[in-house]
Structures are given as C-alpha cells and as structure tokens.
C-alpha positions in Angstrom: 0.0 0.0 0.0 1.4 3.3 -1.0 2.0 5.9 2.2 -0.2 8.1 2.4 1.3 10.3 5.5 0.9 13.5 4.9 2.3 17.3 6.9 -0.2 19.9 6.7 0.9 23.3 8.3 -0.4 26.8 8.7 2.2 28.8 6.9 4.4 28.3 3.8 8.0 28.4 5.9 11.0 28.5 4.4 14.4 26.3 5.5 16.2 29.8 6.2 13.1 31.2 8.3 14.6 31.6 11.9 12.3 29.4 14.5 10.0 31.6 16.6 12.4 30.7 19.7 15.4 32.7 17.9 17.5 29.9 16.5 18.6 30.2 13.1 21.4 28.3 11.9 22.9 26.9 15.2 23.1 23.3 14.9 20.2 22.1 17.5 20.7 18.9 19.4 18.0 16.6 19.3 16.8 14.0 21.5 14.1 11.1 21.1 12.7 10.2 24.1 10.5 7.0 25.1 8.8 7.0 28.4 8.7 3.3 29.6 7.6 3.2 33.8 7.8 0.0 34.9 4.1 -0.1 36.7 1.8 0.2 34.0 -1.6 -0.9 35.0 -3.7 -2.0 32.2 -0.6 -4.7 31.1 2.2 -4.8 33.8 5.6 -4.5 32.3 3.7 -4.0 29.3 6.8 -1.7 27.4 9.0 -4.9 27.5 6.2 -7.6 27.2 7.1 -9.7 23.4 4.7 -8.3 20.7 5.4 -10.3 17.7 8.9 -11.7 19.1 10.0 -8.3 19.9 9.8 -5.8 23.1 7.4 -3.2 22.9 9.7 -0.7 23.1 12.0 -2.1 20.5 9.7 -1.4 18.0 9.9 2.4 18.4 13.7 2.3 19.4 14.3 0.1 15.9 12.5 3.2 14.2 14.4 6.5 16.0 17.3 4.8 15.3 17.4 4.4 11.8 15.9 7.6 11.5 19.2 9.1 11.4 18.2 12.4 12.6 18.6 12.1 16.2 21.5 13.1 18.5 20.9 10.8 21.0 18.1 8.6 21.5 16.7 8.0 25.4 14.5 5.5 27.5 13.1 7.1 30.9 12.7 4.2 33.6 12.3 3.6 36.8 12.5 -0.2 36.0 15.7 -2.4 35.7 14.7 -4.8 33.7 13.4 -2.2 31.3 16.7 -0.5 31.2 18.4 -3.5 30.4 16.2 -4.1 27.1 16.3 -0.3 26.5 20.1 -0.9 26.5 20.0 -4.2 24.5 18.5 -2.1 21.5 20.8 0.5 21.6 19.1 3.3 23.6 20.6 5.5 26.2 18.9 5.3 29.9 17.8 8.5 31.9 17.0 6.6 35.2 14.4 8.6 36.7 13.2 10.1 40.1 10.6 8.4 42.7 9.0 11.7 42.3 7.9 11.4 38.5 7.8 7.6 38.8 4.0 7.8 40.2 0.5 6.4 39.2 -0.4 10.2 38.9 2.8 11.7 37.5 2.4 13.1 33.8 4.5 12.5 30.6 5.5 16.1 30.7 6.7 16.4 34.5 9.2 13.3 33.5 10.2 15.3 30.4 11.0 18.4 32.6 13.1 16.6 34.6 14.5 15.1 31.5 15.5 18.3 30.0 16.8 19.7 33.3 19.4 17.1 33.7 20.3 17.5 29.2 20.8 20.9 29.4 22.4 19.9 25.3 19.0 18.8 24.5 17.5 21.8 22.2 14.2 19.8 20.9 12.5 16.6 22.3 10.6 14.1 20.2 8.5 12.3 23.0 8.0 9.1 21.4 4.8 6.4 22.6 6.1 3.1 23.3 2.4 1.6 22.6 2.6 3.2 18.6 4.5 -0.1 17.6 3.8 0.5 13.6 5.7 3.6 13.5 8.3 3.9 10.7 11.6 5.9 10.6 9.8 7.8 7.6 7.2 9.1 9.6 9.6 10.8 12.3 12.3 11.9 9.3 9.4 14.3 8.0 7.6 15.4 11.0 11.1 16.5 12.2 12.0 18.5 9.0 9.2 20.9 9.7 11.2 21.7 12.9 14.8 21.5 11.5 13.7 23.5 8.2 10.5 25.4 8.8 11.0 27.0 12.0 8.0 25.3 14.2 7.9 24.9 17.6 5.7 21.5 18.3 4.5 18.8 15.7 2.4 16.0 16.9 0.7 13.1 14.9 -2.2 12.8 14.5 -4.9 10.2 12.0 -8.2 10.8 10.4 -11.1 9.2 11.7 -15.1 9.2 10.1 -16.5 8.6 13.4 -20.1 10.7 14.5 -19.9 11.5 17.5 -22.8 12.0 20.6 -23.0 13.6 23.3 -22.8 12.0 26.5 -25.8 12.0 29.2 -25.5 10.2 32.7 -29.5 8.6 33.2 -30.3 10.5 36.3 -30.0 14.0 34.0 -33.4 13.2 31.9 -32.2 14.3 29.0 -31.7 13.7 25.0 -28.4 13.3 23.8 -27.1 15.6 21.0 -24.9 15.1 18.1 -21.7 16.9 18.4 -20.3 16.5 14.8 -23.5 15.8 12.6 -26.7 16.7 10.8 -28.8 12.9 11.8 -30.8 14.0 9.0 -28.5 14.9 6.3 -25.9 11.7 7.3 -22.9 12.1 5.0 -21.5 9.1 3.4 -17.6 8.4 4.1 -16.6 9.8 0.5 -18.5 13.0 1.0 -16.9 13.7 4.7 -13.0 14.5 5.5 -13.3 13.4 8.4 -12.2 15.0 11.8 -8.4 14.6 12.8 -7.2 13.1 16.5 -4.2 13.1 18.1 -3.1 9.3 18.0 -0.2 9.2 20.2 2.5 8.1 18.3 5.0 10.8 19.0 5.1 14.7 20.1 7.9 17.3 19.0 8.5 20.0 21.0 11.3 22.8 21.5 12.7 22.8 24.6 11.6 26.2 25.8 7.8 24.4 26.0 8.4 21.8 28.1 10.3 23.7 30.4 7.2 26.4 30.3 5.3 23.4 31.0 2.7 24.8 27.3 4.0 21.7 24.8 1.4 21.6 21.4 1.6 25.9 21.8 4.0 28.5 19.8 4.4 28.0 16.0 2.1 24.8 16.1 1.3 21.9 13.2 0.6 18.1 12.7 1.6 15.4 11.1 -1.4 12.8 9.1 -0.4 9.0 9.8 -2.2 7.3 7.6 -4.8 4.6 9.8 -2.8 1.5 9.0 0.0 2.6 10.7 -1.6 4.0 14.2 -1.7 1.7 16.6 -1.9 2.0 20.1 -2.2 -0.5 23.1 -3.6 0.1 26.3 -5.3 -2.9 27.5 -4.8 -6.8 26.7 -7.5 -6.7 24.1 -5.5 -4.6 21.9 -2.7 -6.9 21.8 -3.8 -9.9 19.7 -4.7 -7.4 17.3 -1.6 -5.4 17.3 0.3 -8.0 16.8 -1.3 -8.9 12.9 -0.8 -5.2 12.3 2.4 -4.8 12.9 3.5 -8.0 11.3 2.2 -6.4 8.4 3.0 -2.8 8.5 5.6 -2.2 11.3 9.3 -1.2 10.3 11.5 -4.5 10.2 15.1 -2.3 9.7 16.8 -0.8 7.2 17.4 -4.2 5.3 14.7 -5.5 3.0 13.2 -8.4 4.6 14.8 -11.7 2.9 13.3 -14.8 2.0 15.9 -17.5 3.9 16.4 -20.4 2.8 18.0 -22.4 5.4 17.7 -22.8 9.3 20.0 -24.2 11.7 19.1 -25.1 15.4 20.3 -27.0 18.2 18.8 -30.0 19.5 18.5 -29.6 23.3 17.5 -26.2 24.4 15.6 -25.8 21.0 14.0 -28.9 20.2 14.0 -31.0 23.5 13.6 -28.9 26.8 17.4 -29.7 27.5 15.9 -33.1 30.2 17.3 -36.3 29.7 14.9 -39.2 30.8 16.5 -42.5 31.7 14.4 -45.5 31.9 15.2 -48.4 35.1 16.9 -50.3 31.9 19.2 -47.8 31.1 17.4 -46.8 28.1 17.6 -42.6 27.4 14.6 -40.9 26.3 13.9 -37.1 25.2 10.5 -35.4 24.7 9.7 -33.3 21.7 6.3 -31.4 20.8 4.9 -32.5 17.7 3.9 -29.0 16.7 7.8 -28.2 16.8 7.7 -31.6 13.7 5.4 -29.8 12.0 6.7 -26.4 12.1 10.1 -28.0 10.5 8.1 -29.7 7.6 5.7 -26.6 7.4 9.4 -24.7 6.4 10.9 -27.9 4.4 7.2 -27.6 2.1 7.9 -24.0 1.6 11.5 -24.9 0.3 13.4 -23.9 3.2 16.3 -26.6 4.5 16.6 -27.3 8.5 19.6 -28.8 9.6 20.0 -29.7 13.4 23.4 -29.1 15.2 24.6 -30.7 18.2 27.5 -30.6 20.6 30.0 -32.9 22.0 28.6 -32.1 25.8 25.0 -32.6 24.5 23.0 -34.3 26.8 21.1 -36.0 24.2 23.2 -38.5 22.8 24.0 -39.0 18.7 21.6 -42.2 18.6 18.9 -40.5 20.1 19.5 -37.0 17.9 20.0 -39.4 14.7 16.4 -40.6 15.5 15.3 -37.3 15.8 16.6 -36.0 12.7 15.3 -38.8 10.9 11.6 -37.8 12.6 11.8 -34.5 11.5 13.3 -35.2 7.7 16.2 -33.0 8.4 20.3 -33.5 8.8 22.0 -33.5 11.8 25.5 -32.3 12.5 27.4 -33.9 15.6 29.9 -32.2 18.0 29.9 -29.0 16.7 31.5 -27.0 18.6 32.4 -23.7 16.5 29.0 -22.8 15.2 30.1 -19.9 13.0 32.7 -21.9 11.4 30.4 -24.7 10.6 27.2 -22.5 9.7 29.5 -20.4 7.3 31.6 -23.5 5.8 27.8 -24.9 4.9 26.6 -21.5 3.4 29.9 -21.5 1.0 28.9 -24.8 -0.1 25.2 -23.6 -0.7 26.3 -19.8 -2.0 25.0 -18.4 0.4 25.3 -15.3 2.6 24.2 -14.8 6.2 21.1 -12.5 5.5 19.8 -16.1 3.8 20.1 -17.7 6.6 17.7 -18.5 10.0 19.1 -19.2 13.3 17.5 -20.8 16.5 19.5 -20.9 19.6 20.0 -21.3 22.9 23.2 -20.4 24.8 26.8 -18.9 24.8 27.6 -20.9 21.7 25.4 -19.7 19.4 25.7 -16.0 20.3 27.7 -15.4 17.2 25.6 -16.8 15.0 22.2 -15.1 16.1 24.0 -11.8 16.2 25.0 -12.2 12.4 21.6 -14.5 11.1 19.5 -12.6 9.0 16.5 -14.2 11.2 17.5 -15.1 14.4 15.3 -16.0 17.4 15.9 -17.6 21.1 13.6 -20.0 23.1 11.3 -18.1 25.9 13.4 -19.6 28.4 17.2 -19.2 26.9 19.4 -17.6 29.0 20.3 -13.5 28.8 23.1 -14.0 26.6 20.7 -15.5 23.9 17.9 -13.5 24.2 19.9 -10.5 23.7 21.7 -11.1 20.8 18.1 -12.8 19.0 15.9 -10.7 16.6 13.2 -12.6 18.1 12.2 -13.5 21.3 9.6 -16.7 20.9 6.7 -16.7 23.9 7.3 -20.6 23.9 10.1 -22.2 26.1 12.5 -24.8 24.6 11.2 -28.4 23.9 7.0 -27.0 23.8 6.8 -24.7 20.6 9.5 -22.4 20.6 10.6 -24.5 17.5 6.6 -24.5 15.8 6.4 -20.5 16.5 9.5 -19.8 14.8 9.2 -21.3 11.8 5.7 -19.1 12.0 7.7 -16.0 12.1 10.0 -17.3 9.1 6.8 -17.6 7.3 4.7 -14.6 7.9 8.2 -12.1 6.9 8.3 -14.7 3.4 4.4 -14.0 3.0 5.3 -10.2 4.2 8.7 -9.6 1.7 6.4 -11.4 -0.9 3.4 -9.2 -0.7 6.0 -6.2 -0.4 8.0 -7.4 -4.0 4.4 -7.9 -5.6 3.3 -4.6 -4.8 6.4 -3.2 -5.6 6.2 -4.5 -9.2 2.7 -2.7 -9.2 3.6 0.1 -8.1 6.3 0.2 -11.5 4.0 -0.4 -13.6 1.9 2.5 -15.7 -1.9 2.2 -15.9 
C-alpha cells in the first residue's frame, strides 16, 4: 500500500526562516525520548512484554534509530529490567526520580526533569512506546518541519469518520445531542474529511515548551499518519490485534526483509527442553512437541532446509539425535563445537550469505551466529546472553513450541517480503 502520511501546516515556511524561539542556523541537538515506567496498570511490564517476538519498546527504538536524525536517542525508567532491554536495543537510559515515577505523574513532568538534567537537548521528540507500527519515515518528515521550517511542536495525528454523541449520565433526563452531525443529512464516508485526533504516536516540542510546561503551543502543526499505521495498546485486548498489524505494516530495519532459505538449530535447548529421561533399563529418552515436527516440515514444504546441530557435551546422545533427525526429515551435525565456522563452511557450499540464513539458539555458543543471522530467534526460556543477541524472542520455552512459533515467524516475513516485492512490481507499472 502506497504511504499516504501527509504534513499539513499553517504557513508556507521556508528552510532559512529563523524558529519563533530565535535559532537560526545553530546546529540544535536533538533527542528522542521513550517513556517506559515500569508499573503500568492496564498490562504490567507491558513496554517490555514480546509483541510479535520483539519488546514493545524495541519497536519504536528500531525506528528513531534508523531515522538518522537524532542526536541521542533515550529511555526514561524507573524499571531495571526495562533499562536493560532499552540498553539491549541500543538506547541510552535516563533513570528517573521516585517523584515522577508515580501512578499520577504526567509525561510532561518526566520530560521536565528530562530536559533539566540534558541541558544539550534543544528539541524533544517524546516518542509512545504503545505506537509499535511507526516507521523511521514518519519521524524523518515530521522532524523536517522543525529543522527547516521553524515550528515549535508537531504531533501526529490520523483521520477518523466517526459521528460523535453527546454524553448523558440517566439520572439528568435528558436527549443526547450530536456533536459532529446533521442525523438528518448523514454524510457518506466519501463526502466527509473526516475530523483529525491526536493518535499518540509521537510529540515534537522545543525545549523552551516543556520547560514552560505549554507543549502543542508557539508555532504549532501536525503530522497525518495514515490509519494503517496508528496503533496504540492500552489494554490486553489490543494486543492480539496489534500484533497482525504490525506483522504487516511495522518497520522490520533498514534491510529489505529476505526470503531465507536455510535454518539451523540446536537440538537440546531448541527442540527438546534440555531433560534427559533415563528408563530403570538404562534406556535414554527425550520429549519433543509434535507442533515443533510440523513447524520443521511446514518450512521444508515451503523450500526452506533445516539442519539440526549438536555438541560434544549434548545431553542428548547421537543415537537419540539421529532418531530425531530422521523424525523431523532434516540433517543433523554432531559435536559442533564452532557454530560460525560450521554454519559459514555450509553456506559457502550452498552460496550463500548470512542474510539467507535463520538461526534458533540457545546459549553462549550460538551467540555469534544469532548476532549475524538474518532471522535469528531464542527460546522463551534461553538464558540473557541468547535472548539478547536474538531478533526474536519466541513466547514458547525450549522443547513446547518455541521450534513451531518460529518457523511461524519465518513464514509470515516470506508472506510479508512477498506481498511487499508484488506490490512493488505494481507500483512500476503505468496504468
């Protein structure tokens, strides 16, 4: 679908106007910052909490910074665990006081303080951690209108066709009233623009505002989201449905998503829960989820190889891997030891190149590899290490469909990158 974001302002400005607060040419220091508490009510520890394999807040960090326009980019927390993701994605921490930490504290008393302890920081783009669809293209030219055209505050905003009523508590005995319409002259969608609202996404302000406490005032404008792209969570019901929007229209980097065509993962910690069962014979067993089987054939049917890798202190012995291997239809490489080496030996003999290639792991020894993977996920229970360095953080532990709900990922970006090349090729094409 072709963006349709649009900037609408109130005066034709040009890139040499000086801003209303008296800059002209001085080079301005910018700052994007996401405030993430750590006590949310409606979803607790909702800015970290996975929405399609990623935090919550990753989405929005992903986009600031490949935005390129930002000085510094910032989390506000009160939260360790939320500064260590903010940190994990690249994002500097302002660690904030107990005294805008509160149920009742507002977004712009934690920006004051912000500002007071940055006295560098000349303009603040206050970024929504729930606005997971937002893409480094939408912040680029809200933020031009600052840089080049002398505003003060720009905030986003999306158009909605909604009537709207009146409200009337029972115990006042009275009628409701239309606020926005004629009931007797009901316009159809095409013959109504609509009304905009603010949809939370993000907020640009100078610096002289916040500190005024009067953000959205001065030399003021917006900037039109298109719908597709304006999300926002607040409660658990939204989540579910966030999740299929931004699969389909949130920013996935600066790289065009690739269609891989192989997958590696290890055998304990991925495909078996890491337990070893041993039977009053002697005889070893391991447990796998047959939803992990048929996520692996689900990939093999949609021409993608999977190859299993094992090490020499596997629990799960080479019999017992062989077996699974041969359950799965898939090859299995013993006592590996030096992922990369291996991974990369079997991707010269294929021709290929790391952005081709899927990774599943599970601990210290696949780090490497998930950093460089072009898809690279960990099992809900994987240790830090793993998680961090992962693209994708499954909801399933190891052994019970972190396996099955990766190899959904793999397929939903091929169905994405797909639907993206075939509307490309429309979009080339003359009418």
């Amino acid at each position: 679908m072709a963006d349709k974001s649009k900037l609408t302002t109130g005066a034709n400005a040009s890139s040499s106007q000086q801003s209303s607060d008296g800059w002209s040419n001085k080079r301005r220091h910018i700052a994007a910052l996401i405030l993430a508490r750590g006590g949310s009510k409606g979803i607790p520890l909702k800015n970290i909490k996975l929405l399609a394999g990623v935090p919550l807040v990753g989405w929005v960090l992903r986009a600031a910074l490949d935005s390129d326009l930002f000085d510094s980019v910032w989390v506000s927390t009160d939260h360790d665990e939320i500064e260590n993701v903010a940190k994990a994605w690249g994002a500097q921490v302002h660690r904030r006081s107990l005294e805008v930490s509160q149920d009742s504290s507002s977004s712009l008393e934690t920006m004051q303080e912000f500002v007071r302890q940055r006295p560098e920081v000349d303009v603040i783009c206050h970024i929504q951690a729930t606005s997971p669809c937002l893409h480094p293209r939408h912040l680029r030219e809200a933020l031009q209108v600052i840089l080049d055209q002398g505003y003060d505050s720009v905030f986003s905003v999306v158009r909605r066709h909604q009537f709207r009523w009146e409200e009337v508590k029972q115990t006042e005995g009275r009628c409701s009233k239309p606020l926005n319409i004629d009931p007797s002259k009901r316009p159809r969608r095409q013959d109504w623009d609509g009304e905009l609202c603010e949809n939370g996404s993000f907020y640009i302000n100078t610096r002289e505002l916040i500190e005024k406490g009067v953000p959205q005032t001065g030399k003021v404008t917006y900037y039109e989201m298109p719908p597709e792209y304006s999300v926002d969570i607040d409660v658990d019901i939204d989540w579910p449905v966030a999740e299929q929007r931004v699969v389909r229209y949130g920013y996935f980097g600066k790289e065009e998503l690739e269609v891989v065509s192989l997958l590696f993962f290890s055998v304990s910690g991925c495909l078996t829960d890491g337990h070893l069962y041993i039977s009053i014979t002697g005889e070893e067993m391991v447990s796998i989820n047959s939803r992990d089987l048929m996520g692996i054939h689900m990939l093999q049917k949609d021409g993608v190889e999977v190859i299993l890798i094992s090490s020499k202190d596997d629990p799960v012995s080479k019999t017992l891997a062989d077996k699974l291997a041969e359950r799965a239809g898939c090859k299995v490489m013993h006592g590996v030891e030096q992922r990369q080496a291996v991974v990369e030996r079997l991707m010269k003999e294929r021709g290929l190149v790391w952005k081709k290639v899927a990774y599943l792991g599970t601990d210290i020894l696949d780090v490497s590899c998930l950093n460089l993977a072009g898809l690279s996920a960990a099992p809900g229970d994987a240790p830090a290490e793993a998680l961090n360095a992962a693209k994708y953080n499954c909801h399933s532990p190891a052994g019970r469909g972190a396996v099955r709900e990766f190899t959904e990922h793999i397929l939903l970006l091929k169905k994405k990158a797909k639907s993206k090349m075939d509307q490309d090729r429309i979009d080339r094409m003359s009418f």
